[in-house]
C-alpha positions as CSV (number, residue, x, y, z in Angstrom):
1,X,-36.1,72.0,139.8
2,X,-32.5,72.5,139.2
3,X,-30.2,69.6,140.2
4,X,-26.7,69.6,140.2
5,X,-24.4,65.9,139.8
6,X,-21.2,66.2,140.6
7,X,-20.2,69.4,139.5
8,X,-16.3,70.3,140.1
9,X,-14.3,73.1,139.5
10,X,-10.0,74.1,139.3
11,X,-8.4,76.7,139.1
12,X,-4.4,76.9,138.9
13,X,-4.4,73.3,140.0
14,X,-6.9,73.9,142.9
15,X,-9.9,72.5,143.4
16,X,-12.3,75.4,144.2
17,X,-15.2,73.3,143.8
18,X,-16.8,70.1,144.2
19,X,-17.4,67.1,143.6
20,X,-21.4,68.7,144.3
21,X,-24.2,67.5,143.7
22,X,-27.7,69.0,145.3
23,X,-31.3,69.5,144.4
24,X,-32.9,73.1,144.7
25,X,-36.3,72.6,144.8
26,X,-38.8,74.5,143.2
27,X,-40.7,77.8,144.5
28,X,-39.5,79.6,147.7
29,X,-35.9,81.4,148.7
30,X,-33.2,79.5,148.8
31,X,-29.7,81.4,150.0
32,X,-26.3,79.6,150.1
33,X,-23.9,80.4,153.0
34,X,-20.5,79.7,154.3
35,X,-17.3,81.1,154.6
36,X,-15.0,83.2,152.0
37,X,-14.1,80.7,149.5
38,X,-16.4,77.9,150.2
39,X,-17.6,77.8,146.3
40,X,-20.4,80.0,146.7
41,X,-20.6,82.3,143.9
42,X,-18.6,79.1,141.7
43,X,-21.5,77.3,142.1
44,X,-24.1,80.2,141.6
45,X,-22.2,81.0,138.1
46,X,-22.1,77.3,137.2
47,X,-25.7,76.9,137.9
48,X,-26.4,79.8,135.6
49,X,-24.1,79.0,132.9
50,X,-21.8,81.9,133.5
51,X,-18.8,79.3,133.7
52,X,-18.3,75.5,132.7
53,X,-17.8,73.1,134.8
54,X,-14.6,70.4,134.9
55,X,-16.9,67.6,135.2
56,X,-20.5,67.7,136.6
57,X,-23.8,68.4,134.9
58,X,-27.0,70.8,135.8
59,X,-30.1,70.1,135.1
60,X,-33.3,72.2,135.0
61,X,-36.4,70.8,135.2
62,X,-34.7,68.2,132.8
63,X,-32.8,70.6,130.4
64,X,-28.9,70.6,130.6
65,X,-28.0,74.3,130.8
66,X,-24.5,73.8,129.6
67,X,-25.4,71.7,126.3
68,X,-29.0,73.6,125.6
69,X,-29.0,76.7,123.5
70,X,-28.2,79.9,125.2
71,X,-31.9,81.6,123.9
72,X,-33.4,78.4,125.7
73,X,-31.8,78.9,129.0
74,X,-32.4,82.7,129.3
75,X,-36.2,82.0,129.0
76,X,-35.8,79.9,131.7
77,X,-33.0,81.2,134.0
78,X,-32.0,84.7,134.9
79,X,-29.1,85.4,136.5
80,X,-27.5,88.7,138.5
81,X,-23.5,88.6,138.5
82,X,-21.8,90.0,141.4
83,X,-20.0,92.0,139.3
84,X,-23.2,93.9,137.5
85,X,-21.2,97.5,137.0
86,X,-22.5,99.2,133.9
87,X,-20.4,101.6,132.4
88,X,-22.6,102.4,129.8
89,X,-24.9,105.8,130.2
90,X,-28.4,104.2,130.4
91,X,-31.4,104.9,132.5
92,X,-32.9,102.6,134.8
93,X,-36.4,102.0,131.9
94,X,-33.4,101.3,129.7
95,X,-31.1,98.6,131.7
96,X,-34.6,97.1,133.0
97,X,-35.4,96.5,129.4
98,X,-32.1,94.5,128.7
99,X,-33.9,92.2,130.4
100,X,-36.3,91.3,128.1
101,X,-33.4,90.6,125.2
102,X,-34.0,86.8,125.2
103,X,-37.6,87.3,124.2
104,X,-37.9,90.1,122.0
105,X,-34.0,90.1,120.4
106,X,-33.5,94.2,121.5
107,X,-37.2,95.3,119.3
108,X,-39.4,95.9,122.6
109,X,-43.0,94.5,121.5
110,X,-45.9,95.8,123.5
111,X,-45.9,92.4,125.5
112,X,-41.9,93.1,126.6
113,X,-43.5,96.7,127.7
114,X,-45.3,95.4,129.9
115,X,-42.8,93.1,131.8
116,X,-40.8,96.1,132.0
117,X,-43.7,98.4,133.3
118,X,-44.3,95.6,136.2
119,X,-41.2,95.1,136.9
120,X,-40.5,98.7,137.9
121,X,-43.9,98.7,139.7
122,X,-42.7,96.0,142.1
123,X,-39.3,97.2,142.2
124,X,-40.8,100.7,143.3
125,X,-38.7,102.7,140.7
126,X,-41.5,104.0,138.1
127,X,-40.3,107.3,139.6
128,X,-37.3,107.1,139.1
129,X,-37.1,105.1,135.5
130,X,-36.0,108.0,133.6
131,X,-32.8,108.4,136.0
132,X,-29.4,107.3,135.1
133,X,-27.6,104.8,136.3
134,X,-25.2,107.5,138.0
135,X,-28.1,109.4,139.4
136,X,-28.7,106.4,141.9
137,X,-27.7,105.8,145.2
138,X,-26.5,102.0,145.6
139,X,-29.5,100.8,147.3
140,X,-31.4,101.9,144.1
141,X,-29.0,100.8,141.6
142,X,-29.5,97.4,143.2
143,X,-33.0,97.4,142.9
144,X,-32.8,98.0,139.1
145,X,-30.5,95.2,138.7
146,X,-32.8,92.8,140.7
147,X,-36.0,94.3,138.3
148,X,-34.0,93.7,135.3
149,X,-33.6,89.9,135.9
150,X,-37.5,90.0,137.0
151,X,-38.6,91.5,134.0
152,X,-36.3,89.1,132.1
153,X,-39.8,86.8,133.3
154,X,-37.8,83.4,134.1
155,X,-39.2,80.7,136.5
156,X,-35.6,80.4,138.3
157,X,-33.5,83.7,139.9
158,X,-29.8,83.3,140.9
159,X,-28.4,86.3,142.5
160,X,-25.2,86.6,143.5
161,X,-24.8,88.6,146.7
162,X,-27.5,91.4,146.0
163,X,-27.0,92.6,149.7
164,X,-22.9,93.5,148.8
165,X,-22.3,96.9,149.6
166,X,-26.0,97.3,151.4
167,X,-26.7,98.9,154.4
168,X,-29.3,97.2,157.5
169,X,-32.0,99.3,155.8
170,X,-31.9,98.9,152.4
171,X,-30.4,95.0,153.0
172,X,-33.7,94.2,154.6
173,X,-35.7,96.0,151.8
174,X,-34.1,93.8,148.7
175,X,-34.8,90.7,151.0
176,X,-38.2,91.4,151.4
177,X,-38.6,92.1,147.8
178,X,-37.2,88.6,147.1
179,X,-39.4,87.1,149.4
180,X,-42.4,89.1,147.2
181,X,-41.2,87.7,144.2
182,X,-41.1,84.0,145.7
183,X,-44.7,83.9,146.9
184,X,-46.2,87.0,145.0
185,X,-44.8,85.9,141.1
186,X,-44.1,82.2,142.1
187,X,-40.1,83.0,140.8
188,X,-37.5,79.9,142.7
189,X,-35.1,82.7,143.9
190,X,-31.5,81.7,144.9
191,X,-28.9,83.8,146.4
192,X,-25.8,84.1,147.8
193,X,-25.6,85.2,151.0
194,X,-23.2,86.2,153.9
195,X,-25.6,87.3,156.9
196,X,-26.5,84.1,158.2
197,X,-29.7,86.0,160.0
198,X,-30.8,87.5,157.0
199,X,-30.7,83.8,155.8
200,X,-32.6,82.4,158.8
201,X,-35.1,85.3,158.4
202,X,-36.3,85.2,154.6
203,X,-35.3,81.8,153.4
204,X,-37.5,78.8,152.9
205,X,-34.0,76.3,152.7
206,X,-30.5,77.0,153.6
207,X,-27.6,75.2,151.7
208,X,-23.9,75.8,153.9
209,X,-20.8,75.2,151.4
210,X,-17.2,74.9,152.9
211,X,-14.2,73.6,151.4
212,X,-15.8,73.6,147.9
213,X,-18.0,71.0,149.0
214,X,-22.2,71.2,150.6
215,X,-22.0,70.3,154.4
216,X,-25.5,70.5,154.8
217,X,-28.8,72.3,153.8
218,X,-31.9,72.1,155.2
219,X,-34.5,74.8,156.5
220,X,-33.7,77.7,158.6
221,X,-34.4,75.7,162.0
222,X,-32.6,72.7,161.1
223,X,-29.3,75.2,159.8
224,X,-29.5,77.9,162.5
225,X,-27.8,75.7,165.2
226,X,-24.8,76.0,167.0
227,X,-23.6,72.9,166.0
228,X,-23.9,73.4,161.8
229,X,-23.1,77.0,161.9
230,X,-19.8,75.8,163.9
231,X,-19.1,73.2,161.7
232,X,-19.6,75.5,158.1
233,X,-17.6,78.4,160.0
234,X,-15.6,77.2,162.2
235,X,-16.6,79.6,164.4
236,X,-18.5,79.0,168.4
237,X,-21.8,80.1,168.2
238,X,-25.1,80.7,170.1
239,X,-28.5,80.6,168.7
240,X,-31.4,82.3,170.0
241,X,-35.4,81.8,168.6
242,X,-36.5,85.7,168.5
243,X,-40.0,85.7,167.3
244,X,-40.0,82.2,166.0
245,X,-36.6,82.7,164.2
246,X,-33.4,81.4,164.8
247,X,-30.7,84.4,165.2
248,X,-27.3,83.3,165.5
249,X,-25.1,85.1,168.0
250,X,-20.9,85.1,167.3
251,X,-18.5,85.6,170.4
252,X,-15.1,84.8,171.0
């Protein structure tokens, strides 16, 4: 479990951040919504150790990730920036196998081989493992991203908006692939998320930020109402059940 305490976070005297505190509970999809600049990605990174906090602590499964050694955390927590532009030539087997670093130190053993070879199974790109980077279209590049934190082998997943610069078909692919690698490898995946109906649709729990601050989380049915999603967004909206899931509706 990872459990947050108070976490806060300023930038140029402004408070971007906080005070949070909130438990993500183990297994299942977890996405975090709510407006630009609510403190999503802030608190994705802080979770992951890819920034400090002001004042705040996070906890997994016991372990403080900012005071534990980095080698311990990576075995334990994998993390996809936003920002996950490589510039460097490299094929897909090759940026897949970055993600084994924590474990084998850059020497692939036979054991880091395999990771890699599953990862590009479930990912779908054994076919194209050989490509490079540039050789992908963005729907693909994504996809090796995503199978170089799986093969990185961690129980906990933070993604930072792996659906940016998607479109509806391959969007819907990389959540369904998440939502493999919750119930098929037992991975606690949490991402950030704008489409609140892609949200609704793959998530086991829903956590809305505004302000910096949580307003409320909860699963899909008790977040997909007119009366949260108004509240996180400030925005009227309906909510129809289509097929047992709640599918939010924005109109002026």
């Amino acid at each position: 479990m990872i459990t947050v305490s108070g976490l806060t976070k300023t930038y140029d005297a402004q408070t971007v951040l906080g005070p949070v505190s909130e438990h993500l509970a183990v297994g299942g999809l977890t996405s975090l919504i709510g407006p630009n600049g609510a403190g999503k990605s802030t608190l994705l990174t802080i979770t992951g150790r890819l920034a400090a906090p002001d004042t705040g602590q996070v906890l997994l499964d016991g372990l403080d990730v900012h005071r534990a050694k980095s080698s311990e955390v990576a075995r334990r927590l994998a993390v996809l920036r936003q920002e996950n532009h490589v510039t460097a030539r490299v094929t897909v087997r090759e940026l897949v196998g970055f993600g084994r670093f924590p474990h084998s130190g850059g020497r692939l053993r036979a054991e880091d081989v395999e990771h890699v070879d599953r990862a590009l199974e479930f990912l779908d790109l054994t076919d194209l493992q050989d490509r490079f980077l540039d050789q992908l279209s963005g729907g693909q590049r994504q996809r090796a991203h995503v199978a170089m934190v799986l093969a990185q082998d961690t129980g906990h997943v933070l993604l930072d908006e792996p659906l940016n610069n998607l479109d509806i078909k391959h969007a819907v692919r990389m959540m369904g692939l998440l939502r493999r690698a919750a119930d098929e490898l037992g991975r606690t995946v949490v991402l950030v998320v704008h489409d609140i109906n892609f949200a609704a649709a793959w998530s086991d729990r829903i956590v809305a930020l505004r302000d910096g601050r949580v307003v409320a989380s909860g699963t899909p049915a008790e977040m997909v109402t007119p009366e949260v999603l108004g509240r996180v967004f400030d925005t009227p909206v309906r909510v129809h059940v289509l097929d047992g899931v709640p599918t939010a509706v924005y109109y002026r």
